[in-house]
N, C-alpha and C positions, 0 to 999 in steps of 0.2 A: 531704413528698411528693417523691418523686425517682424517675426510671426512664428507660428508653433513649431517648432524645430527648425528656424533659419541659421544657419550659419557664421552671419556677418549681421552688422546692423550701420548704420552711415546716416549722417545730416547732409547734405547738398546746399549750395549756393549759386547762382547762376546771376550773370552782370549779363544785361541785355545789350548796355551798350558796347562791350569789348567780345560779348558771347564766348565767357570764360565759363569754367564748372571746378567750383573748391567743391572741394569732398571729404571728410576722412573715415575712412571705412575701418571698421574694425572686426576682428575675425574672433567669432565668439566659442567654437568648437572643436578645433584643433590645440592638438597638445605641441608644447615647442618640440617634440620629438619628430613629428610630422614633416614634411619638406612645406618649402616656401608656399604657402598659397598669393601670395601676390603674382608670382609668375605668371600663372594662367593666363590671373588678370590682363598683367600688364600685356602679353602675347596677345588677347581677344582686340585692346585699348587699340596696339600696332593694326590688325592686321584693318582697322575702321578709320584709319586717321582721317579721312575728308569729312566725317564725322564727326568729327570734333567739339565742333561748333553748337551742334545741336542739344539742346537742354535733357532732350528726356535719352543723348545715346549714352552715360552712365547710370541709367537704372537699366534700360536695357544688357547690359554688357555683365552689371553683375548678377543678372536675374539668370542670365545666361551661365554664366558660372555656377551660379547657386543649380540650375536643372543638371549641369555637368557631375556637379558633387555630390545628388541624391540618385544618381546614374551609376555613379560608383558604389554607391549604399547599396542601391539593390544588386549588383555584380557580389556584392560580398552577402547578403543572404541567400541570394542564389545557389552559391559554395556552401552554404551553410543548409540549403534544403537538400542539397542533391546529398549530402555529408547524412541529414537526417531519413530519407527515404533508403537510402543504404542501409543503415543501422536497423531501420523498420522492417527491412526485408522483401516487403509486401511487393512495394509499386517503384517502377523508376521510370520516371517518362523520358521518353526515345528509345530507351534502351531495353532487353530482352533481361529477365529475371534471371541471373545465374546461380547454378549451385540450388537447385529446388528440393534437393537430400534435405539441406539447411532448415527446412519449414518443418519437419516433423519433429523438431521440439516446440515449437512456434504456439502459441507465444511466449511458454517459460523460457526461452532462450535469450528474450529481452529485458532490458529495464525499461519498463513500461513507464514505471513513475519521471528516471528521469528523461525520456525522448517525448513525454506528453509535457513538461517544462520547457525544453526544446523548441517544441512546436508552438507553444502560444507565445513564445517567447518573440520565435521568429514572428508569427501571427502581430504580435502588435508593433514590431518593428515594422514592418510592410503597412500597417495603418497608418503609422506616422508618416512613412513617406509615401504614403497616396494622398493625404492630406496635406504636405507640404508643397506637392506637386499641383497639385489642384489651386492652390492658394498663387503659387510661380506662375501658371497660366493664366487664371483671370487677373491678378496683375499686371502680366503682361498686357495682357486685352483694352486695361483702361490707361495704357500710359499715351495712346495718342490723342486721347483728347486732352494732353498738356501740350501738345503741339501745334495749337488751333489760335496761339496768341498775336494778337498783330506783328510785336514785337521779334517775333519768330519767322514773318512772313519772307524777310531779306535771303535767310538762311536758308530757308525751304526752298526759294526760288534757285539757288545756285547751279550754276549748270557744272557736271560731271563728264568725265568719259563712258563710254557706253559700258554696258555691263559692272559696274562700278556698286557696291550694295548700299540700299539706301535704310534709313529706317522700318522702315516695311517691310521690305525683307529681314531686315533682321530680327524684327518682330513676327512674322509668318515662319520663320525659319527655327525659331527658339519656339513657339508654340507648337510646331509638329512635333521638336525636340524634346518637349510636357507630354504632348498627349500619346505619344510612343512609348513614354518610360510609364507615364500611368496603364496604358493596355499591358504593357510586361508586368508592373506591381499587379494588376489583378488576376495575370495569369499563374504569379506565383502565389496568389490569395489564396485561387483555386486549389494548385496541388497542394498548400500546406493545410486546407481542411480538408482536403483527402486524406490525407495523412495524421491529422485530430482524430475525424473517423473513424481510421483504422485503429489507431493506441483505443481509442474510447470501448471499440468491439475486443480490442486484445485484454482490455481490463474486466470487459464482461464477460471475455471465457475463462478469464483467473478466477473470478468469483462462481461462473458456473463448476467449475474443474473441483473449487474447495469445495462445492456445496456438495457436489458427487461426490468426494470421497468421503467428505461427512456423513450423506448419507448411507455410504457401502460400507461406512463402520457402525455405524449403527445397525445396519441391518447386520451386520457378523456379530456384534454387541447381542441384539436381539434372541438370533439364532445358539450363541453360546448359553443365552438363560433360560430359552425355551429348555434346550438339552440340560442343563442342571436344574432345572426345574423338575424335567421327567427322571432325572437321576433320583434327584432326593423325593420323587413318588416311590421311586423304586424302592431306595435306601428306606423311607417309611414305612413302604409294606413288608419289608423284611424285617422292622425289629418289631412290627405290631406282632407280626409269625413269631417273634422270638419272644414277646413280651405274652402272648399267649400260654407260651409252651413254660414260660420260666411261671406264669400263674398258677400252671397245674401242679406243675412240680412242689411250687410252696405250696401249695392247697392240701396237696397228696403229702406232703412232709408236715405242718402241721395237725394234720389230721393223725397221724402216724407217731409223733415225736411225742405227744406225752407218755402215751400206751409205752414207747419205745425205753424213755426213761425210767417211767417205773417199774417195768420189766429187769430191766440192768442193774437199776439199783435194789429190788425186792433180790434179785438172785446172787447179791453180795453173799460172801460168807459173814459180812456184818451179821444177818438175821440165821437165824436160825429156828425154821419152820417144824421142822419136827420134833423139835427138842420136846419130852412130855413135862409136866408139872414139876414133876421128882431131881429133876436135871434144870443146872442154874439156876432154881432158885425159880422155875416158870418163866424166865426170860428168854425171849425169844430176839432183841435184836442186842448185839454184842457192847461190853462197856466200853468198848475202844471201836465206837460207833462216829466219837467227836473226831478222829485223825483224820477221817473222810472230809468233812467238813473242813477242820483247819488246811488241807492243803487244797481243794477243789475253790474254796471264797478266792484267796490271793488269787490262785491262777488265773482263776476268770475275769477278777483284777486289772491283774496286768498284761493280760493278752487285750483287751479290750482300751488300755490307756495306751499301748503300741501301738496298735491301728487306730486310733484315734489321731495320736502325733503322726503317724506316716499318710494319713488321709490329711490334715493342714499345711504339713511340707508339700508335699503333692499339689493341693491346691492352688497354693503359694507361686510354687512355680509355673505352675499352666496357666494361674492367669497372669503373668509379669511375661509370659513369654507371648501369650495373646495379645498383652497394651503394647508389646512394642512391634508385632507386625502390626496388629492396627494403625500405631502411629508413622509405620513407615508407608503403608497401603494409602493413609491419608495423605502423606506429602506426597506421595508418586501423583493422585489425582489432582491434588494441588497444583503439582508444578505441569500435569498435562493440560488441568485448564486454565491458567495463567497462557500456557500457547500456545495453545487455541484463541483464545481473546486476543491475543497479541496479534495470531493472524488473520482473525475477522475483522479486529479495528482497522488493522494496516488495508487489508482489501477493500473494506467498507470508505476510508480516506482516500486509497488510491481512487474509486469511483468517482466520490464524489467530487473530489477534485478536477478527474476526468470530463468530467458530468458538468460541473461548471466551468473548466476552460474552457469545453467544447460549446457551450451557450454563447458563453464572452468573446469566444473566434467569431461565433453566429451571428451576434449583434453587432459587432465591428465589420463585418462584412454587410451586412444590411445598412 
């Protein structure tokens, strides 16, 4: 006996004429840490003995075993849904939702990613044993037509005490026992894609949630540039006003400033305007005319190569002091849209994968 998640597997032998049954069975999914699985066995073997005889009552017996041990399977996903509908918050069947405070962090409260692993997890567990269960039942269904053989006839005929169970019953008995545990696998199909569902809607208000707050920063992003936008109309119009005011001024100062110069310098005592012919010689601007000159050149000089050095120091520094907010304003953005990306990709993952367990629950259920 072998098939997609069996248990055991066994060759059989049966001597017609002594209607013996060699068998050796071997147990393929148990760890030696487990308890004896022969016991059962041998417990089911006792409790049939007038059975003995019959060919097909050790396939019966461990089929029967085998619906007993995928009985137990779903007992422990069971514990394992009722463990995940807990943690979900959402839904707990039979039971009344406690603690409803609890939902107004809902869904950031959870780890969505891993109770939506959880779930399909459980999800294909419960596949396997619908389909092993299925497979144990039509099994059972065709093991009596190996007891249709003449050679079988002697056996068949035996008479019993009354109420005594025969094949039949143990076959009618072990198939309700299938078709009970498959109506409970489907019932727990059910709530655990109620509960895919739910994680798959809790992932789509995580990415609704980002996208709102992306949006509402953007819209403050927005509204901060509209406003420095009309700041710096403002700041424009003010130094157009000032850049006016400072045109006239130069305007008005050179217009002014030559007249002004050679006002100041004709009214040196250098010149002397009245002096007549007869006095100095007819000279009219003084010989000690050049000391003006010699010290007026320098000065102008080096007032002008001072402000010149204090206008490239200056420089110097306002723009070294510019490249490195620039360079720290760039890594601030840097490191804001590194994550950002970080948690669009992870949201965007989280979905999809949502998105696709919940198809794969979908299909496995169909």
């Amino acid at each position: 006996m072998s098939a997609l998640g069996a248990p055991c597997s066994y060759p059989q032998t049966y001597d017609f004429s002594t209607k013996w049954t060699t068998a050796l069975v071997a147990w393929t999914e148990f760890s030696p840490e487990e308890e004896d699985h022969h016991e059962p066995l041998t417990h089911l073997l006792k409790l049939n003995h007038n059975l003995w005889s019959r060919a097909i009552f050790l396939p019966i017996t461990i089929l029967q075993r085998y619906v007993h041990f995928y009985e137990e399977q779903y007992s422990d996903n069971k514990s394992r849904l009722w463990d995940l509908e807990h943690d979900v918050g959402i839904t707990r069947a039979g039971r009344e939702l406690e603690g409803a405070e609890e939902l107004e962090d809902w869904p950031g409260s959870i780890d969505v990613k891993a109770l939506t692993a959880e779930a399909h997890a459980i999800a294909a567990d419960l596949l396997i044993i619908a389909e092993t269960l299925d497979w144990a039942r039509r099994s059972i269904l065709e093991l009596p037509n190996m007891d249709v053989y003449p050679h079988l006839q002697g056996a068949s005929n035996q008479s019993f005490p009354p109420g005594t169970p025969t094949t039949g019953m143990l076959i009618h008995e072990t198939v309700d026992l299938a078709e009970g545990a498959e109506r409970s696998i489907k019932h727990l199909q059910q709530r655990c894609q109620i509960q895919a569902n739910v994680l798959y809607s809790a992932a789509s208000q995580t990415d609704n949630i980002i996208a709102r707050d992306y949006s509402r920063i953007a819209q403050e992003n927005s509204a901060l540039a509209q406003r420095s936008n009309e700041l710096n109309l403002r700041i424009a119009g003010s130094t157009k006003k000032d850049s006016i005011a400072m045109m006239a001024f130069t305007s008005i100062t050179a217009l002014f400033l030559p007249r002004s110069y050679i006002s100041s310098l004709f009214s040196m005592d250098m010149f002397n305007w009245m002096a007549s012919a007869a006095e100095n010689e007819g000279r009219v601007v003084s010989t000690r005319f050049w000391i003006y000159w010699a010290v007026t050149v320098p000065l102008t000089t080096t007032v002008m190569m001072g402000w010149y050095v204090w206008y490239r120091t200056a420089d110097a520094a306002w723009r070294k002091e510019a490249k490195i907010e620039m360079e720290k304003e760039a890594a601030d953005n840097d490191a804001e849209d590194e994550k950002n990306e970080d948690v669009e990709g992870g949201c965007e993952k989280s979905s999809i994968r949502s998105s696709r367990r919940f198809q794969s629950v979908k299909s496995g259920k169909t």
